[in-house]
N, C-alpha and C positions, 0 to 999 in steps of 0.2 A: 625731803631727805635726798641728797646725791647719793647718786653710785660710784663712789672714788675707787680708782686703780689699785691694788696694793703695791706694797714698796718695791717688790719684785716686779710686776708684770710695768711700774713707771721707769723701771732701770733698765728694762728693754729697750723702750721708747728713748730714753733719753741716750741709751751707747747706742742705737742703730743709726747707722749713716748711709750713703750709695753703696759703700763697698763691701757692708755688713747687713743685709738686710737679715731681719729677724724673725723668718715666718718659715713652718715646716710644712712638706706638702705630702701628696701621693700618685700614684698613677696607677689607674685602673685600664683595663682595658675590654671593652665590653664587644660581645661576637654577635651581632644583628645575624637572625636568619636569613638565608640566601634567598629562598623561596617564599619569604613572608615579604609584609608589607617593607618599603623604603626607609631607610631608616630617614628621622626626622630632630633637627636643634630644636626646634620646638615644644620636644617630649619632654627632655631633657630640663630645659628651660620650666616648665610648667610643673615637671618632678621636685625640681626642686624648690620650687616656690610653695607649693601643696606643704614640706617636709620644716619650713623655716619655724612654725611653731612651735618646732623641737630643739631652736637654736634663735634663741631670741636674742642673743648676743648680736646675732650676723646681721641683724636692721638697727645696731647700734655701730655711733660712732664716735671717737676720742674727742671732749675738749679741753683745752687748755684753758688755767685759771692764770688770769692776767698776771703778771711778776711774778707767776710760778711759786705763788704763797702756798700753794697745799698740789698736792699730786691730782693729775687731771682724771676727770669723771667720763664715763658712758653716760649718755644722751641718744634720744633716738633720734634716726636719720628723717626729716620730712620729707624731704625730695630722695628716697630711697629706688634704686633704679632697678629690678632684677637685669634686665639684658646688659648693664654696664658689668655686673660680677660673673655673669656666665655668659662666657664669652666663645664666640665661631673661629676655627680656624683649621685649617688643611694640608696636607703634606702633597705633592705632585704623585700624583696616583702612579707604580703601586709605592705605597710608602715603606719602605724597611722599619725595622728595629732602631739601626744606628742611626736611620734619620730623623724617627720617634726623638730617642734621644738625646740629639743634639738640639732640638726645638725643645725639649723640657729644660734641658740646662742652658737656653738664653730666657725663656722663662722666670726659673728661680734665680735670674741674676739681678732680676727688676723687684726693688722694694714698692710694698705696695701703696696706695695713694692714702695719706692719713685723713684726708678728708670726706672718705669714706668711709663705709665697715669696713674692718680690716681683712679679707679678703673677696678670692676669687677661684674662679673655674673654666677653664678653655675646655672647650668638646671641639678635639681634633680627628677628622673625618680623614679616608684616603689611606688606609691604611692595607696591606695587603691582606687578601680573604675577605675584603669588605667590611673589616674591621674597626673598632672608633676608639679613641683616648679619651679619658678624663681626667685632665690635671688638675689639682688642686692645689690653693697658695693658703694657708691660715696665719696670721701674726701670732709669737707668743703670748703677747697679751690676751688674747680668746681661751686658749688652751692652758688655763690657771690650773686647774685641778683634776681630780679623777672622774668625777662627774659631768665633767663638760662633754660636749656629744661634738663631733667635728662632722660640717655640711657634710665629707665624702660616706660617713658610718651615718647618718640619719636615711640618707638615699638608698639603700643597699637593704633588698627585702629577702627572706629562705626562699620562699615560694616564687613561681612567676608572675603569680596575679599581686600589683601589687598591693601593702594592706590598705585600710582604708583608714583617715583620719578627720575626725571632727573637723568641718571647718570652723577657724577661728580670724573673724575680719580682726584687719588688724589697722589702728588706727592711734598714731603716733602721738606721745606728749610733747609739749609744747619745750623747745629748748630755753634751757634757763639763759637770763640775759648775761653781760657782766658782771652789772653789780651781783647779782644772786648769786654767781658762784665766789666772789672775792666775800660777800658776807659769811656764805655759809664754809668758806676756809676761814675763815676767823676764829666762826663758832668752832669749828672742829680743833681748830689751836686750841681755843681755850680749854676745850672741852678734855684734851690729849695732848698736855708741855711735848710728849715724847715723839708727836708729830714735828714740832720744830725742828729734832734732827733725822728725822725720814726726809723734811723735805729737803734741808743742804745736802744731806747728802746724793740725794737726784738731782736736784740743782747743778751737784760738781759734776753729774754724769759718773760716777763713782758704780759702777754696775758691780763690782767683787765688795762693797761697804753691804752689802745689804743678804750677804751668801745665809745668815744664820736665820733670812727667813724664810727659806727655799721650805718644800713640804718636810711637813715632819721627819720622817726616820732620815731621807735624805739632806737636810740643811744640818742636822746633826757630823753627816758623815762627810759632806764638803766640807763643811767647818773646820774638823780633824784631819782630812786630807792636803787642807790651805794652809796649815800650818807643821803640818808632822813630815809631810811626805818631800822626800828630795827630786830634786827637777828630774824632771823626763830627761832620756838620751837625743842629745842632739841626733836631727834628722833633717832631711828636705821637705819634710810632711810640718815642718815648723816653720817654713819660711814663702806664706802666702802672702803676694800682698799685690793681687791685680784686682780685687773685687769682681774679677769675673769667673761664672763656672759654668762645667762641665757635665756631666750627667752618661751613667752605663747603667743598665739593667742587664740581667742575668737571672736565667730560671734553672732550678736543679728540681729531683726529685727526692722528697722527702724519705720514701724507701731507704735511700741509700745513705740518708745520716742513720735511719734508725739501725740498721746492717749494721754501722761502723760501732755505732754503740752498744748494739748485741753483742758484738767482739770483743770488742777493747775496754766497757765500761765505762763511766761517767755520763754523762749527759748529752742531749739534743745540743743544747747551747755550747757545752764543749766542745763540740764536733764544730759545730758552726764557729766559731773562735777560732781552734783550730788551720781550719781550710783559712780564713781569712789570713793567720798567718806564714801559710805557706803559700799563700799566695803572695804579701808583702815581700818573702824572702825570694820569691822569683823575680818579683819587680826589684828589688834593691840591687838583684847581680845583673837582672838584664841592661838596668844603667849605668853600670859600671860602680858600682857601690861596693865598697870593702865591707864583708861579711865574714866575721872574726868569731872566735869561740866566745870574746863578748859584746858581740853586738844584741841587741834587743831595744824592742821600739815599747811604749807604754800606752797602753788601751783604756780610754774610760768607760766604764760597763755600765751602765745604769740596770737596775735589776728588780724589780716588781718583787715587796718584803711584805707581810705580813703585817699589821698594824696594831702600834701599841696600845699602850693606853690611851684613850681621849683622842686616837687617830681616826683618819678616815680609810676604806677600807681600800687597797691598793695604791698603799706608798711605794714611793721610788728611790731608790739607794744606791749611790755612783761606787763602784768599785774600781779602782787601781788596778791591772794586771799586767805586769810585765810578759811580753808575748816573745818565746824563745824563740829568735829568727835566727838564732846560729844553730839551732838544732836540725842537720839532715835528713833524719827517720820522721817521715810523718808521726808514726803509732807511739815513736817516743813524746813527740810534739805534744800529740791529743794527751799524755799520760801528767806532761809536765804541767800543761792546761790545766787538766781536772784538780792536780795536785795545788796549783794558785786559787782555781778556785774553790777546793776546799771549804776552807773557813765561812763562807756564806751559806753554804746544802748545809754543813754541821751547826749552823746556828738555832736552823730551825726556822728561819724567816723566809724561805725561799717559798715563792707562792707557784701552784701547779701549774699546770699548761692548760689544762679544763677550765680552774677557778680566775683565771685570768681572761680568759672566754667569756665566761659568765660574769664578766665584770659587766660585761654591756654588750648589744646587740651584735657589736662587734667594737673591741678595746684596741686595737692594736693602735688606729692615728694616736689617740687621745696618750696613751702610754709609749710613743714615739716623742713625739711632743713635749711629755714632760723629762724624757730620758735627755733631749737635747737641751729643754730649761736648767737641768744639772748641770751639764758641760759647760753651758755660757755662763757659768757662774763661778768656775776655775780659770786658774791662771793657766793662759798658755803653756807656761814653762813646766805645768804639771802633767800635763799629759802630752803623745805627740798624734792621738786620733782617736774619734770616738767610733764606737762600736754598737747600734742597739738591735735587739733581736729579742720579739713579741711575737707568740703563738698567735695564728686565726684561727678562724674555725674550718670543721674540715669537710663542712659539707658544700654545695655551689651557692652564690650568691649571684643573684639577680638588681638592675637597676633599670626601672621602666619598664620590666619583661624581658632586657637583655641579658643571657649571662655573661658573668664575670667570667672570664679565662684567666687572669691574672693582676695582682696587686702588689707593685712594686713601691715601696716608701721614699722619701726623698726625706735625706738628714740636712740639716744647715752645716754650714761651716761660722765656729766661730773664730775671730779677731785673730790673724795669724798661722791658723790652722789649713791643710791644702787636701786634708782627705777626710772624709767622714762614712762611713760603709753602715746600713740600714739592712735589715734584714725580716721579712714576715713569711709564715709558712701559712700557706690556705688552700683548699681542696688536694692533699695529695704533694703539693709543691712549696719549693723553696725559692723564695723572691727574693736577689740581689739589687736595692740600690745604691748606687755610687755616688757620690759627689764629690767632687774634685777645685780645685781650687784651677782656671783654665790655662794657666803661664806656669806654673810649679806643680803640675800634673799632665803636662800634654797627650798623656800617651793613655789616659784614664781609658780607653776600652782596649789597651794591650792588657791592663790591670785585672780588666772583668774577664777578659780571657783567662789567665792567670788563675782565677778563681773557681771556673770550670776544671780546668787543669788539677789546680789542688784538690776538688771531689774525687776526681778520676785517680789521685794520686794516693789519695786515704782509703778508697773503696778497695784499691788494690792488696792493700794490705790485710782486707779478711779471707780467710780460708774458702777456698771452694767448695759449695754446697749446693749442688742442685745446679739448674739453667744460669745460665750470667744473666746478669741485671743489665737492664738497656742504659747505653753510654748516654753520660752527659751530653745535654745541648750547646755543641761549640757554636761557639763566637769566630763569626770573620772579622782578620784585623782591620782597622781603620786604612783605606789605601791612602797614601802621599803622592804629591808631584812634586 
């Protein structure tokens, strides 16, 4: 019996190209003790190879069925290499942030090699404080469902010791020849007429023919979105088309959304919304952008719902929201937010910040991942940026024995699209990433700055009560020559 692709994760494959690669990542960034042992790629290397039994995806790899009669299967890799997928690399000691950075967004501009698993891991060394990165690359294809574990959340233990796992040798089946995958697409024709238009329509490359089989609650709500909802407002944020990107992170404190939301009411995620778009409406005028009583940009939300009948548990449902960027008063801003988003907290499907936690050892790539599987399955013209934003946990996490300090997500850009803003909260803090589209974005860390700004700009707006709260972490801007 093959293991065939479903109709969605082969319409990834078959729309991704150089300039669209289709793979979500993250950046960790782990704090080796000063005083302890050296840190060592090694560890790292061996961490991850110990954890792979938890992601048996990641020693598979795609193949293709001759004349493309049936959508291509997972087969395991025999020449499967660890140190090709996690891979050495370094910044000129000491390394900043913005030059962190800009080596993740040439990174995520590189689609990854199909003829291996679909992805990877750089452990990048040189960091100021003796610090180390871990970026990760996954394909959509890997991250189908809620239950998929992603390499970065399999590595990541509570404790420092880390746990301990059965070993499990692993020893590869035999890939099937050609003939055996063109017989057994046959069988499956036969077996399923309703395969013959799964497969034209991956054939035609048709990635939006196949949106009604996206996950449950949400292929429902694409579906009604593809057809209901009128175009997005033109913007700059619609007109990517270098295939190269850009990369900003940005750390806040968690504190200070929950402040905002003690005040003013609505949600964490409102808040977060929010700042994002007052942070757009400072980028629109620092470009010289006319910002009019109705200008507003539209956000796709992907949003973690409750599960129906016969679902699994943590579906994902893309929400529309028009984001008031002609509005001047932040607190009016958060007010209008809360008020669009509405309709999804009164449904009753809106799943907690805990039970999203307890989805899995830690949920957030995996529910990043599918948040952007939504997006790539809208038309351009329907949204003008996507927006995802997944609770962590709040206590520290450790990899190897190192801790985590911080965990920044990286959203894809899909087909046309030049900005995409990711956001995870974990230990205490609020992690901004960015991705930018690199020619119709140039100025993506004036933006991240921007975004600090709009904390500090909503924060202001609660009453005084007690000691002031410690100012956001500014961002130095990008120098030019």
């Amino acid at each position: 019996m093959t293991d065939r692709l479903s109709a969605t994760d082969a319409s990834f494959l078959y729309a991704e190209d150089a300039g669209t690669p289709m793979h979500v990542g993250g950046v960790a960034i782990l704090q080796p003790d000063p005083d302890g042992p050296d840190f060592r790629y090694s560890t790292i290397v061996d961490l991850i190879e110990s954890r792979l039994s938890l992601v048996p995806r990641y020693r598979q790899k795609v193949r293709f069925v001759p004349g493309r009669l049936a959508r291509p299967v997972w087969v395991d890799d025999e020449d499967f290499d660890i140190t090709y997928h996690v891979r050495r690399s370094a910044l000129p000691k000491p390394g900043t942030e913005i030059e962190l950075d800009e080596l993740v967004g040439r990174l995520i501009t590189r689609p990854l090699d199909r003829t291996r698993p679909l992805w990877e891991v750089y452990v990048i060394e040189g960091l100021t404080g003796g610090r180390v990165a871990l970026v990760n690359k996954t394909h959509h294809a890997i991250m189908d469902r809620i239950g998929a574990v992603d390499v970065a959340a399999a590595i990541l233990d509570i404790t420092k010791r880390s746990r301990d796992l059965p070993e499990q040798p692993w020893i590869p089946n035999p890939a099937p020849g050609d003939i055996d995958l063109v017989v057994d697409a046959i069988a499956d024709l036969t077996a399923r007429p309703s395969e013959v238009l799964d497969v034209a329509k991956t054939f035609a490359q048709d990635a939006g023919a196949v949106a009604g089989k996206l996950l449950g609650v949400a292929g429902r709500v694409a579906e009604m979105a593809w057809h209901t909802v009128s175009p997005a407002p033109r913007s700059p944020l619609n007109d990517a088309k270098s295939g190269l990107r850009r990369f900003a992170s940005v750390r806040t404190d968690l504190a200070d959304f929950k402040q905002v939301r003690r005040a003013h009411g609505g949600s964490i995620n409102d808040v977060i919304i929010t700042v994002i778009t007052g942070a757009l409406r400072s980028w629109l005028l620092s470009r010289g952008e006319a910002v009019t009583a109705h200008t507003s940009l539209r956000a796709m939300v992907p949003m973690s719902v409750a599960p129906g009948p016969g679902e699994e548990a943590g579906s994902v449902a893309s929400y529309l929201v028009d984001l008031p960027i002609a509005e001047p008063s932040p607190a009016m801003r958060l007010h209008q937010v809360s008020f669009a988003m509405g309709p999804h907290v009164d449904s009753g499907q809106q799943v907690a910040a805990d039970s999203l936690v307890e989805l899995g050892r830690f949920a957030p790539p995996t529910l990043h991942a599918l948040g952007a599987r939504v997006a790539g399955q809208l038309s351009r013209r329907t949204y003008n940026l996507l927006i995802t934003n997944v609770p962590g946990p709040q206590v520290p996490l450790y990899a190897a024995g190192y801790p985590v300090v911080a965990l920044y997500p990286v959203a894809p850009l899909t087909v046309g699209h030049a900005l995409a803003v990711s956001c995870t909260s974990y230990n205490g803090g609020v992690f901004f990433g960015i991705t930018a589209d690199r020619e119709a974005v140039p100025d993506v860390e004036e933006f991240a700055a921007q975004i600090a700004e709009a904390v500090d700009e909503i924060r202001s707006t609660v009453p005084a009560s007690g000691s002031p709260t410690t100012p956001t972490r500014s961002r130095r801007s990008r120098s030019t020559s």
